[in-house]
N, C-alpha and C positions, 0 to 999 in steps of 0.2 A: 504493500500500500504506500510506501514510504516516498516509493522511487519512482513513481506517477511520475509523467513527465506533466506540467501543466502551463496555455499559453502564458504570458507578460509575466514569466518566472524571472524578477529582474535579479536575484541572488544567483543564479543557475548560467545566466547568461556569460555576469559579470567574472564570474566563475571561470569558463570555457574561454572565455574571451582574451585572457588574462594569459592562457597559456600561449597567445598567438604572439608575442612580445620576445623582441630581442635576447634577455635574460632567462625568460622561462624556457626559450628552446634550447639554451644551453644545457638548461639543466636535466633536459630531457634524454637531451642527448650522452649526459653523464652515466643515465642509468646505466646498472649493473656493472659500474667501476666501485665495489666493494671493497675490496682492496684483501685481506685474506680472510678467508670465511670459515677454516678450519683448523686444526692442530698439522695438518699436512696435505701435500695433497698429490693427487694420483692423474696421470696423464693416460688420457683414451686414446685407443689405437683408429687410425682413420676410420670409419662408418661404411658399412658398405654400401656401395651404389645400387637399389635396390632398383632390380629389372623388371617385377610382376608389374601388369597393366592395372590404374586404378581399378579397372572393372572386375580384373581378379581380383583383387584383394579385398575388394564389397563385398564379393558371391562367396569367399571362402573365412570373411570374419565370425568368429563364435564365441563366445562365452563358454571359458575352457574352466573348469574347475578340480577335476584329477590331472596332477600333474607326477612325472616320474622321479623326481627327487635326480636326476644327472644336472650336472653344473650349468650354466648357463655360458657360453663362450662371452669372453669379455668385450670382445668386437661387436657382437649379437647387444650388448647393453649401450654400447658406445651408438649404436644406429637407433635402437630405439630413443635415445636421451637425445641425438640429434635434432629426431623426427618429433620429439616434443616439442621440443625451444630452440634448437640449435638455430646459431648463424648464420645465416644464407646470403645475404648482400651488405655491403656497407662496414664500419663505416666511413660515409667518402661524400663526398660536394652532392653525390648523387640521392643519395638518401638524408641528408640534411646534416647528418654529422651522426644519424641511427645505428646501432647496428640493428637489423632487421633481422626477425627470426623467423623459423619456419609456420609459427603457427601464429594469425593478428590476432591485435593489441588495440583494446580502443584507447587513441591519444598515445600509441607504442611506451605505454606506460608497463606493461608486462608486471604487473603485480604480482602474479603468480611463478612460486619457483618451484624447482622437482628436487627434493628431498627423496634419497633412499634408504632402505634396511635393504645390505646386501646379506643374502642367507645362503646362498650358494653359487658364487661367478667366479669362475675360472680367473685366477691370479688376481684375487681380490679377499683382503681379510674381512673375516663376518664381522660388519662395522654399521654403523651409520653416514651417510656423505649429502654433500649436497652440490647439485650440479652446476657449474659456472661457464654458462652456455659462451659467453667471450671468448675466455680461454679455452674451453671446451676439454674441461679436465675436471675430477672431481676433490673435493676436499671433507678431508673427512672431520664429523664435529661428535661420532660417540665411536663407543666402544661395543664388543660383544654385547655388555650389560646394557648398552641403550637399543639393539635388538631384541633382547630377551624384554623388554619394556614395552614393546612397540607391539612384538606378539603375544604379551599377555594383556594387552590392549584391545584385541580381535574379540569382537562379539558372536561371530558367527563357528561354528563346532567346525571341526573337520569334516565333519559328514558333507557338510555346505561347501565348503571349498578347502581342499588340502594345502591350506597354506604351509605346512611343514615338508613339503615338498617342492614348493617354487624356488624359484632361484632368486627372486629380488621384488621387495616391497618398493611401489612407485607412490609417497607420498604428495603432493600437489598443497606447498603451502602458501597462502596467500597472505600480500601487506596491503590489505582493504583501503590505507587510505594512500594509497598510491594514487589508485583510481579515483577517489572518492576525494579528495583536495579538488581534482579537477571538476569531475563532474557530481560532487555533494553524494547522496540519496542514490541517483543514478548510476552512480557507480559501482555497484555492489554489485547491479544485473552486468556489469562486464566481466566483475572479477569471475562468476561463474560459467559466461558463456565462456573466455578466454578456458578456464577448467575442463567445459565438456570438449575444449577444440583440441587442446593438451591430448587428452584423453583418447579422442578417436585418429589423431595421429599415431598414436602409441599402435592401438588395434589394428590400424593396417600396415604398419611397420609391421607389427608382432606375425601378420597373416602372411606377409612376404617371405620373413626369415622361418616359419614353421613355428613358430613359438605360438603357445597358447597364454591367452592375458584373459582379464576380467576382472570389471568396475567392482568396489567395493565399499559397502556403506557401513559394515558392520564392525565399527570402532567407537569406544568409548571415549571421546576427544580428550577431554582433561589429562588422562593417561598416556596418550598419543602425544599430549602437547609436555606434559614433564620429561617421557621418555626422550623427545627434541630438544627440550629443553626451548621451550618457547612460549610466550608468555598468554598463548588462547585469545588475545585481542586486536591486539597490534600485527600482529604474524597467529593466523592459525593456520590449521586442516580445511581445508573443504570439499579434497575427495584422494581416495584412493583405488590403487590398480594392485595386482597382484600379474606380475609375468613367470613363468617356465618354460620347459620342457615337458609337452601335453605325455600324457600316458599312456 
């Protein structure tokens, strides 16, 4: 209800409007120069060039939830992480000083980052990371303990989906007022269309490389957001993926 957009909104406008300014596109352009985002960090192997035709990989996305507990190859994570955020053009005079990612941005504010629990990826310690689509390497910000944190977080049984055999928890965590500085109220509904666009990148990435993925709702946030160590408001969850090796 919030996020109504309503005519002679002069707050909304003033708002939007504000970003179009010499200084604000600077600092748009800033985003995602974080500077280190974890205790260390790990470099991904080039992504592979993925050959299946969009239309294959519509006709062959599923909703995989037995998975065979084999490790995930680290290149196979490297393309899906790509295919969620990764950088694709810029940046350069051409895109305004952006770097531009695979999946839009209202206002290429990109509020939304991919947080993982890796559980089993080939030349990858069982860890917590977070991805830093720039450099396009990951950093890691927990330990074993903050994956054992994350999946006694799961509210869903194994029966529902065998997370104890996926190779890698795809967290999607969002800074709400990224969006929401610019466009107030309204900006809430970008930060989750930006989530479902995340998300069905992931799935047809996942359908290329044979990997089986699926959307996941069934998290206890507060727990999600200790085991992250992030503060539930400022940066929460707003959705999750689980990837493997289907069974």
């Amino acid at each position: 209800m919030n996020s109504r957009l309503t005519r002679r909104d002069v707050e909304f406008e003033a708002s939007v409007g504000g970003y179009f300014t010499e200084p604000s596109a600077l600092m748009v352009a800033l985003g995602g120069r974080d500077g280190r985002l974890g205790s260390s960090e790990l470099e991904l192997p080039e992504s592979i060039d993925l050959q299946m035709s969009l239309g294959e990989a519509v006709r062959r996305r599923r909703s995989t939830r037995s998975f065979s507990g084999d490790p995930v190859p680290l290149r196979y994570l490297a393309t899906l992480l790509h295919a969620a955020c990764g950088v694709t053009a810029g940046p350069d005079e051409t895109t305004g000083g952006i770097a531009l990612r695979s999946t839009p941005s209202g206002g290429a504010l990109y509020p939304v980052g991919v947080h993982l629990a890796a559980l089993n990826v080939s030349d990858v310690d069982r860890a917590t990371y977070v991805y830093d689509p720039r450099d396009d390497r990951l950093w890691q910000t927990g330990d074993a303990t903050a994956v054992d944190g994350v999946l006694a977080a799961m509210a869903s049984p194994d029966e529902v989906a065998m997370v104890g055999n996926a190779g890698v928890l795809l967290l999607l965590v969002a800074r709400p007022w990224r969006a929401m500085r610019k466009y107030g109220d309204r900006g809430m509904r970008h930060v989750f269309l930006e989530a479902g666009t995340i998300a069905q990148q992931v799935h047809l990435a996942g359908a290329a490389l044979g990997l089986g993925t699926l959307d996941c709702a069934g998290l206890y946030d507060d727990e999600v957001h200790a085991a992250l160590d992030v503060d539930g408001v400022y940066e929460a969850l707003v959705h999750t993926m689980i990837a493997g090796v289907p069974a």
